[in-house]
C-alpha positions as CSV (number, residue, x, y, z in Angstrom):
1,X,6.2,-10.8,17.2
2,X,8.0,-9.8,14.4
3,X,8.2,-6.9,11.8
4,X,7.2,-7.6,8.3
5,X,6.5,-5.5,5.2
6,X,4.0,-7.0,1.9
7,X,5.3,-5.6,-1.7
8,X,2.2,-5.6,-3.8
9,X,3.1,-5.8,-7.0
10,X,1.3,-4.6,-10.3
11,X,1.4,-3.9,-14.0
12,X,0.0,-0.4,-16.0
13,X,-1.3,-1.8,-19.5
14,X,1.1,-4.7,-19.0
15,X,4.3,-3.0,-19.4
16,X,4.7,-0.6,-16.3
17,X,5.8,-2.1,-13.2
18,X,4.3,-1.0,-10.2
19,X,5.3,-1.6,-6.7
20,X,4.0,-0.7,-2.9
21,X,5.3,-1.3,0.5
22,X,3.4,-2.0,3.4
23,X,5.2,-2.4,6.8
24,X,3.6,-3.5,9.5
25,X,4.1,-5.4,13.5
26,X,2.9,-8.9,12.9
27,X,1.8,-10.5,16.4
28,X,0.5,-14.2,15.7
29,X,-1.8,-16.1,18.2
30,X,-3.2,-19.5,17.8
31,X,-4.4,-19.7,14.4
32,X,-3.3,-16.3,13.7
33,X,-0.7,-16.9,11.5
34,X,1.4,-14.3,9.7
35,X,-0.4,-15.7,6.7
36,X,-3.6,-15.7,7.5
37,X,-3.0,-11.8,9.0
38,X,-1.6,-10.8,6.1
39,X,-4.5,-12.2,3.6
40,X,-7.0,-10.3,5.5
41,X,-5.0,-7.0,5.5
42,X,-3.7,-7.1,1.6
43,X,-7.6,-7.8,1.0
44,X,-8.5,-4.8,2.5
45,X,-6.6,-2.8,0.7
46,X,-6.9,-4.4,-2.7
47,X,-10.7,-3.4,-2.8
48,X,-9.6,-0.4,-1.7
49,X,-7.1,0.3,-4.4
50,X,-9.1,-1.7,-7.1
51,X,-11.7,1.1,-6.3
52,X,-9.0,3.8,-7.1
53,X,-7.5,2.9,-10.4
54,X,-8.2,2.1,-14.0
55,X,-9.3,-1.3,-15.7
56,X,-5.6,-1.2,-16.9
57,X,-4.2,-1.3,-13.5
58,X,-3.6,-5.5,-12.7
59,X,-2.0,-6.7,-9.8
60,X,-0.7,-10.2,-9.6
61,X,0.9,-11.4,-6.4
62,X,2.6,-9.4,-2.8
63,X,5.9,-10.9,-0.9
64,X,6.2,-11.0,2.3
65,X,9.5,-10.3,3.7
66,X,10.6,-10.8,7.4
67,X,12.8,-8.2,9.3
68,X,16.0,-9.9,10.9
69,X,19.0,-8.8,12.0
70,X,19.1,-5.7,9.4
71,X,17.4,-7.6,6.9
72,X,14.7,-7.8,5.0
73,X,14.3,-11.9,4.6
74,X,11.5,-13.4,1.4
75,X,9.1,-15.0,3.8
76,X,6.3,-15.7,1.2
77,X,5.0,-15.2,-2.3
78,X,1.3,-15.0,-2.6
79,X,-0.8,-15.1,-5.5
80,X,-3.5,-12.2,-6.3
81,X,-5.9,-11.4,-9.1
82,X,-7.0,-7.9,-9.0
83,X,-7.8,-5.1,-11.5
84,X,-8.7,-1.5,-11.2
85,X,-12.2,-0.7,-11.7
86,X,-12.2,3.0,-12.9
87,X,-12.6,2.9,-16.5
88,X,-12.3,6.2,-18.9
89,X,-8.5,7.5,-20.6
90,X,-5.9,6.7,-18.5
91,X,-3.4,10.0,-16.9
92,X,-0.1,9.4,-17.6
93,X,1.4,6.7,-15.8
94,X,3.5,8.5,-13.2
95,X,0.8,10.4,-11.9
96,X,-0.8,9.5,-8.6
97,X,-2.8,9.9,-5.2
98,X,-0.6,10.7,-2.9
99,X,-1.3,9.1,0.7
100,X,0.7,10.4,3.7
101,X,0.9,8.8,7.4
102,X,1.9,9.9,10.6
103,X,3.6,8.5,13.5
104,X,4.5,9.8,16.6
105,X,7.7,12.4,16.6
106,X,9.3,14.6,14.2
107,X,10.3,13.3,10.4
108,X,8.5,9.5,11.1
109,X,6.1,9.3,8.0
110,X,5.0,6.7,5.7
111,X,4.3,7.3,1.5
112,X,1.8,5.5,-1.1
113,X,1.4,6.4,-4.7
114,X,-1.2,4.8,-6.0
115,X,-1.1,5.5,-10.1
116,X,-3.0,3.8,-12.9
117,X,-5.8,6.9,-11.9
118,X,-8.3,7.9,-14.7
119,X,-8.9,11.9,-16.0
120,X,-12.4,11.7,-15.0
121,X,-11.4,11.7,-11.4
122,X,-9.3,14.7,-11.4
123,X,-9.8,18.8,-12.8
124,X,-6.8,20.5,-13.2
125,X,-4.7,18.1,-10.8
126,X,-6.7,18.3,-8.3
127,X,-8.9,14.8,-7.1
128,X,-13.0,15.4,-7.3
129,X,-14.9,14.8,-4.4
130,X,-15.9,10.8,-5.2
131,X,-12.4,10.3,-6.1
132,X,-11.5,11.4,-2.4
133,X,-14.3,9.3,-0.7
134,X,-13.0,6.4,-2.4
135,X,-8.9,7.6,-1.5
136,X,-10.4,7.5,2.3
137,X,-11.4,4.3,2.1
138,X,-7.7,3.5,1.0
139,X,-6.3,5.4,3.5
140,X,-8.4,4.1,6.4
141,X,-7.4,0.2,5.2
142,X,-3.8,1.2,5.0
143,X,-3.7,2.7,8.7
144,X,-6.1,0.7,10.4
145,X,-4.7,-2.6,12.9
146,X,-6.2,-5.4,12.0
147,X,-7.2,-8.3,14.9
148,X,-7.5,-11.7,13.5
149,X,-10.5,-14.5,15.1
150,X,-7.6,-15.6,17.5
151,X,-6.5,-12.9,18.7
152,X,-3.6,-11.7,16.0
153,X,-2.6,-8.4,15.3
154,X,-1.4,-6.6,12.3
155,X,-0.3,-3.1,13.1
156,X,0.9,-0.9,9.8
157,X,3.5,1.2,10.2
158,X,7.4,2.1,9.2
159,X,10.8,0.8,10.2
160,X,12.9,4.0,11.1
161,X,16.2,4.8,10.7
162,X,17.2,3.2,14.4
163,X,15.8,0.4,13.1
164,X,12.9,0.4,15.5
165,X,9.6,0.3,14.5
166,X,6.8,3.1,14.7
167,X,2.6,2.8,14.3
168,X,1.5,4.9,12.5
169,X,-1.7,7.3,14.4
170,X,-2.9,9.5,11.6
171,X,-2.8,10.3,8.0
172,X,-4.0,12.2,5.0
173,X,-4.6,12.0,1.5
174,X,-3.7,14.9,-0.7
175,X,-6.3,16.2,-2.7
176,X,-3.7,17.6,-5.6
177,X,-2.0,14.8,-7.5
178,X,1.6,14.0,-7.2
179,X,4.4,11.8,-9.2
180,X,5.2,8.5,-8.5
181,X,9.3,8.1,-8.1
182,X,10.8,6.4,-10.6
183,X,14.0,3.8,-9.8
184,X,16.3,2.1,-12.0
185,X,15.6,-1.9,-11.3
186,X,18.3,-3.5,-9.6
187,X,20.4,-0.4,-9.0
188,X,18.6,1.0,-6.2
189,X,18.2,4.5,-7.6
């Protein structure tokens, strides 16, 4: 059993980095490997979020980085091919479906920002009703366990402050867009 997080990694029109976390309690049995549990997961969600975004959005590989001893440890690099499927103009690049889960107890919650969205999913900042069917989808792939052929679980969910980890047991999408933080690479901020 260990705690690991996946940092998919993308590009906006090949200049704009993007970046999402996914933590999650890795349980490997038999042939359950961490790899093979994280492959299924991150190809859940990569339909999911290929279904949300613009032709422009690509994403090309996720890490995989181990929790020990108050670190986060590289684990793996894995190679991905995926592009958005929405196609029409592009909203600026920091705008974005927000996604928020639960855990149990006050102040536990878990973020995603999935930009790269097109205009004709949205009126007046606020997602239409296919656009939010599709957001679901995300949503449900994000904060569902997974249970590999052996036996293996994958359970998604944050690392809190005490350094324990918390599942997440419910979650929402917002149906008025929000705006992707912005960080200076390499300086943490």
């Amino acid at each position: 059993m260990s705690i690991e997080r996946s940092i998919l990694k993308g590009k906006l029109a090949g200049t704009v980095e993007t970046r999402n976390m996914f933590t999650c309690l890795v349980i490997e049995v038999g042939g359950d490997t961490s790899a093979v549990l994280w492959t299924a997961y991150m190809s859940s969600l990569m339909s999911a979020i290929e279904d949300l975004t613009n032709t422009i959005a690509v994403f090309y590989e996720y890490e995989v980085q181990e929790y020990i001893t108050g670190h986060w440890v590289p684990k793996d690099i894995v190679t991905i091919s995926g592009t958005g499927s929405e196609s029409g103009d592009t909203l600026p690049f920091q705008n974005a479906i927000v996604f928020i889960a639960k855990c149990a107890g006050l102040r536990k919650v878990g973020r995603k920002f999935i930009g790269g969205i097109t205009s004709n999913t949205q009126s007046a900042g606020v997602l239409l009703a296919g656009q939010i069917v599709d957001a679901a989808a995300f949503l449900a792939a994000w904060l569902t366990p997974f249970t590999g052929i052996s036996g293996g679980h994958i359970t998604p969910g944050i690392l809190d402050k005490t350094s324990t980890f918390q599942p997440f047991v419910g979650g929402f999408v917002s149906s008025l867009l929000g705006s992707m933080r912005r960080r200076k690479p390499g300086l943490g901020i």
